[in-house]
C-alpha positions in Angstrom: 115.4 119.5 116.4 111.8 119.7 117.9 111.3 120.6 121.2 107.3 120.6 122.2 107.0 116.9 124.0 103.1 116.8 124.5 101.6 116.1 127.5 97.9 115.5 128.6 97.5 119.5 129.6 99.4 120.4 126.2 97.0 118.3 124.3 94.1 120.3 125.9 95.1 123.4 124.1 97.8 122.7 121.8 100.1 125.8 120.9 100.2 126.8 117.6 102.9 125.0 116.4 102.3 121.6 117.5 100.9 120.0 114.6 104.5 120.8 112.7 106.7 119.3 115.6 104.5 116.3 115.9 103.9 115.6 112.2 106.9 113.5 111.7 105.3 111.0 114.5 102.1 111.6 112.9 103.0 110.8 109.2 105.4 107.7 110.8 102.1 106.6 112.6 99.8 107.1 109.3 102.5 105.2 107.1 102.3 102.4 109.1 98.7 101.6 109.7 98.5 102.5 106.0 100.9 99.8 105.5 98.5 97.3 107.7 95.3 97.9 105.8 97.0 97.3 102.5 98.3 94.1 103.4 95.4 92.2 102.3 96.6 88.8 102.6 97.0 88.8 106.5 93.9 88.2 108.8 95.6 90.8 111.0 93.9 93.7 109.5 90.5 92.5 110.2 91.2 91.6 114.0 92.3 95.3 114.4 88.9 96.7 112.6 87.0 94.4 114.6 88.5 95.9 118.0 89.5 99.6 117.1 87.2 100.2 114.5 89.6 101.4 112.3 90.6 100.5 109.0 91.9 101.9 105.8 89.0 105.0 105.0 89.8 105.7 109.0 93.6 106.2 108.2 93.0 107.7 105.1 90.6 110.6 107.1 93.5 110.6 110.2 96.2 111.4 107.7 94.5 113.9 105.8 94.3 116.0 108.9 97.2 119.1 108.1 97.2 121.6 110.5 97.1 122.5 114.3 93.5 123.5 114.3 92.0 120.2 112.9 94.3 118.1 115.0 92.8 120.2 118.0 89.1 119.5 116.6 90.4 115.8 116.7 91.7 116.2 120.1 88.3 117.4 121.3 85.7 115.6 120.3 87.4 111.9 119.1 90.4 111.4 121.0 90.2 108.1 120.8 90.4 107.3 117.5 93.6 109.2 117.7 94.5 106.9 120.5 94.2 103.5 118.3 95.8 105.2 115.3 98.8 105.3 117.7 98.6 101.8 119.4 98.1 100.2 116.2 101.0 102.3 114.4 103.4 101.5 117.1 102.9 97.8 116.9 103.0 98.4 113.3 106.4 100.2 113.2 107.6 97.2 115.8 106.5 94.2 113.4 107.4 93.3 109.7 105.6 96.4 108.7 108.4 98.4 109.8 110.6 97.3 106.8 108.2 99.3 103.9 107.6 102.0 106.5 111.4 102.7 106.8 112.6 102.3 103.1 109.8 104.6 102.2 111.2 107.1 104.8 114.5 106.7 103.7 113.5 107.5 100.0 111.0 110.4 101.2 113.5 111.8 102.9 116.5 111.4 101.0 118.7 110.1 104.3 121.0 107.1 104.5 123.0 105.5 108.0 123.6 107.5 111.0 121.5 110.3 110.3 118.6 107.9 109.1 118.8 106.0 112.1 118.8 109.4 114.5 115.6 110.1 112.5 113.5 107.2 113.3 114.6 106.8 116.6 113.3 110.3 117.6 109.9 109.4 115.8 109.7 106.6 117.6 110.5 108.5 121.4 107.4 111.1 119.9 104.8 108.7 119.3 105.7 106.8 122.8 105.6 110.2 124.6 102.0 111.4 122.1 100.6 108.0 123.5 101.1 109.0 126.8 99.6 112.3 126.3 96.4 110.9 124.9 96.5 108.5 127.7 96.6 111.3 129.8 94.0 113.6 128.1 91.4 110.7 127.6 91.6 109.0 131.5 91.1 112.8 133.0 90.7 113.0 136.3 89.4 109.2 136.6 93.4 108.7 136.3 94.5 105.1 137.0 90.9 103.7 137.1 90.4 104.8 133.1 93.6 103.8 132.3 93.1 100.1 132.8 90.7 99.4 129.8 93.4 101.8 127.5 96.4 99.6 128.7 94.1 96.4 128.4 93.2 97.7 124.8 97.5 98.2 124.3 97.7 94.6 125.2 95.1 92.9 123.2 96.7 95.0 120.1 100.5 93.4 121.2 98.5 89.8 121.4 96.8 90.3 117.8 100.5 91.5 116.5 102.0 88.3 117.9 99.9 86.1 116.8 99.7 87.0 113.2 103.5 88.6 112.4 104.5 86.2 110.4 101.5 86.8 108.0 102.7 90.2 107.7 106.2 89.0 106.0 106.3 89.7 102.1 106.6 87.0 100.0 110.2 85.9 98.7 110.1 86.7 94.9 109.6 83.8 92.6 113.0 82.4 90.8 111.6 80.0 88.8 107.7 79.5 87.5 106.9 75.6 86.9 104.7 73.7 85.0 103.6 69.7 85.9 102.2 67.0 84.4 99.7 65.1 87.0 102.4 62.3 87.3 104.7 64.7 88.8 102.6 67.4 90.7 101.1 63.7 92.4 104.6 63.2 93.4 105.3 66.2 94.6 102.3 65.9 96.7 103.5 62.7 98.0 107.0 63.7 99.2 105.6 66.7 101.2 103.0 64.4 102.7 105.6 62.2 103.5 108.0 64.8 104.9 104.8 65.7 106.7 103.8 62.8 108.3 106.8 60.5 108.8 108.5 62.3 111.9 104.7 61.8 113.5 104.7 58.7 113.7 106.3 56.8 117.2 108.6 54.6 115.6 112.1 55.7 116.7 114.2 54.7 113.8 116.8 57.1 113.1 116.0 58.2 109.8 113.0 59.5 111.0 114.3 61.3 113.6 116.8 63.0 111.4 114.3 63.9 109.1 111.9 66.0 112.2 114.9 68.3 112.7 115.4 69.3 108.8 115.0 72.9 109.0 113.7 73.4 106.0 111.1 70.4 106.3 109.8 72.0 109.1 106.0 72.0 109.0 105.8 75.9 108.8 107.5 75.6 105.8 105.8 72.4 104.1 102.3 72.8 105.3 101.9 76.4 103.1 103.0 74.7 99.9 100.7 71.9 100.6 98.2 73.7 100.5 99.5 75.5 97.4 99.9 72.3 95.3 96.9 71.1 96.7 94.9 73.7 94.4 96.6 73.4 91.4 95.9 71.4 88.5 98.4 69.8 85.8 97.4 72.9 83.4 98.6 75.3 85.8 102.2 77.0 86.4 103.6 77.5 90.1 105.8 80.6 90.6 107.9 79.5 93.0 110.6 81.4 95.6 114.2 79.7 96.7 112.7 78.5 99.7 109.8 76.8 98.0 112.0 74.9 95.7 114.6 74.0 98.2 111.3 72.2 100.7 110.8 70.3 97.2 114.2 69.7 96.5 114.7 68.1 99.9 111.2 66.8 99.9 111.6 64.4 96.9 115.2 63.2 98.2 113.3 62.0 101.6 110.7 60.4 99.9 113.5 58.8 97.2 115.1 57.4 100.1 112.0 56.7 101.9 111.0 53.9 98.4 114.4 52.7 97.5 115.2 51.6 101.7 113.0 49.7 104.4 111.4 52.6 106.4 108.0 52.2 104.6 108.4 48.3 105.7 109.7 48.4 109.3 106.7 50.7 109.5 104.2 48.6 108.2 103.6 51.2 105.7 104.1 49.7 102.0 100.4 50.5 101.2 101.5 54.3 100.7 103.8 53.7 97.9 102.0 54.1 94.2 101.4 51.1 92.8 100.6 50.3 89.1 97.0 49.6 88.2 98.1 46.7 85.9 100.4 44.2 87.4 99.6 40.2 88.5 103.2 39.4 89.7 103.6 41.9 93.2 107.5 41.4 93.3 107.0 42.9 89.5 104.7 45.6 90.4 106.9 46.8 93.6 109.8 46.6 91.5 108.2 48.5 88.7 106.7 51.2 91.3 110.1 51.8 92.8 111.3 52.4 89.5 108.8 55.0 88.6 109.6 56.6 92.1 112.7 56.6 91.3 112.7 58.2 88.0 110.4 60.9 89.1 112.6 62.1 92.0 116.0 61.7 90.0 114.2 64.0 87.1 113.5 66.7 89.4 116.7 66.7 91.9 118.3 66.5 89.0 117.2 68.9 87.4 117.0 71.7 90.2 120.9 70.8 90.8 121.9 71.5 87.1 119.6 75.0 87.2 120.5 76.7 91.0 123.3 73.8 92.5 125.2 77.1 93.2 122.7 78.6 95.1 123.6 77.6 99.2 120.3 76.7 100.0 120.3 74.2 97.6 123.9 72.7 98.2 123.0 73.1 101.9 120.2 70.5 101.7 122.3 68.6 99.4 124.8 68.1 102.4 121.9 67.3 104.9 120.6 64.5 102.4 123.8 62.9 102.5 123.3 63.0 105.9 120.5 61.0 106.2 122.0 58.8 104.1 124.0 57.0 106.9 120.8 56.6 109.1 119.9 54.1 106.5 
């Protein structure tokens, strides 16, 4: 195993075989803020441009760097740069990113369990011990006094990563790819408005309540694919993931229960249920809305339990509908 643990004087004058001892921290570091740059769908990459200044031709330049000499150039005259490729690759490698980071290790490498795990662990320990180095190297003799906008820099990164994780997760693959006619994709809009906006309100009837805790109608799961049928039209198809389908699933139920009980009443809310355009009689007209409520939501529940019932996401919100059943 390596042995050169760099310090502030080491990184001064490195010996001539430190770029090979601290290349696996290097190329760990690299991966990872490579990883961050080509996750385009996050707004995470642009915060960390906008306070590091690096980005993906920056990596791309830091990782081309193969031998003690250049790293020593690097040392000398932009020692900084160095510094955020290592406080943004250690948030990295403590974040979502870590997953891609460490299966492409794993295949690079050609190591599996124990031994796998020994290896990223002592990566890890060599970036924490090269970003106290370059702490070291770049503070001087100032000491503590330059090391309070390097720490403060450390902590704005930690904030940035917090904040915008979840962004960072992969989506789940699609299972299924859907197609809607504008009867249906309207009705799916509804129930997740519904699922939305019910629990907001200050009535306390129970079914309400029991709705708000559904964890899978929870808003960081029905706002995003809102937003997703909010841009489609009734030509378009909707790849969709397990999770997607079981918010829907459980989405039209709720709002099925929601038309065929009293809740939209005791809240004085009849005017949200779709009404026929054509209609003089209103007991006819409610009757004949509930109906087409009805057939809408039985067609799609319906049809999601013959296709993944098995799947126990799906039976799981099966059982919570039954549930809410009895607050009814």
């Amino acid at each position: 195993m390596y042995d050169f643990t760099p310090t502030g004087a080491s990184l001064q004058q490195l010996p001539p075989h430190a770029f090979s001892q601290l290349s696996p921290a290097l190329s760990l570091l690299g991966m990872a803020c490579k990883q961050l740059f080509a996750t385009e769908a996050s707004p995470l990459p642009g915060a960390v441009t906008s306070l590091t200044r690096l980005n993906a031709a920056t990596v791309a330049e830091l990782n081309a760097i193969q031998s003690t000499e250049a790293l020593q150039e690097l040392l000398n005259t932009r020692p900084l740069q160095l510094y955020n490729l290592v406080l943004v690759g250690r948030a990295a490698l403590h974040s979502p990113l870590a997953a891609p980071v460490h299966h492409f290790l794993r295949q690079q490498m050609q190591v599996e369990g124990e031994p796998l795990t020994v290896l990223w662990d002592y990566c890890l320990g060599l970036t924490a011990a090269l970003e106290n180095a370059l702490e070291q190297l770049i503070a001087g003799p100032s000491g503590a006094a330059a090391l309070a906008p390097l720490r403060h820099r450390q902590q704005q990164l930690q904030q940035l990563f917090d904040t915008h994780s979840p962004s960072l997760v992969p989506p789940a693959p699609a299972i299924v790819t859907l197609g809607f006619d504008e009867a249906r994709l309207q009705m799916l809009r509804l129930a997740l408005l519904l699922v939305q906006s019910l629990p907001q309100t200050e009535a306390e009837h129970p079914f309400l309540q029991a709705v708000a805790t559904l964890p899978h109608l929870q808003p960081t799961a029905v706002e995003p694919l809102m937003a997703r049928l909010g841009h489609i039209t009734a030509e378009e198809r909707l790849p969709l993931s397990l999770s997607e389908l079981t918010v829907l699933y459980q989405a039209m139920h709720v709002c099925g229960l929601v038309f065929v009980s009293d809740v939209l009443s005791s809240l004085g809310l009849e005017g949200a249920m779709p009404m026929p355009e054509a209609g003089a009689n209103p007991d006819a007209t409610s009757g004949s809305s509930r109906q087409a409520v009805g057939a809408l939501v039985a067609s799609f529940t319906q049809w999601v339990q013959r296709e993944f019932g098995e799947e126990p996401a799906i039976q799981q919100a099966r059982q919570e509908i039954f549930g809410l059943t009895e607050t009814l």
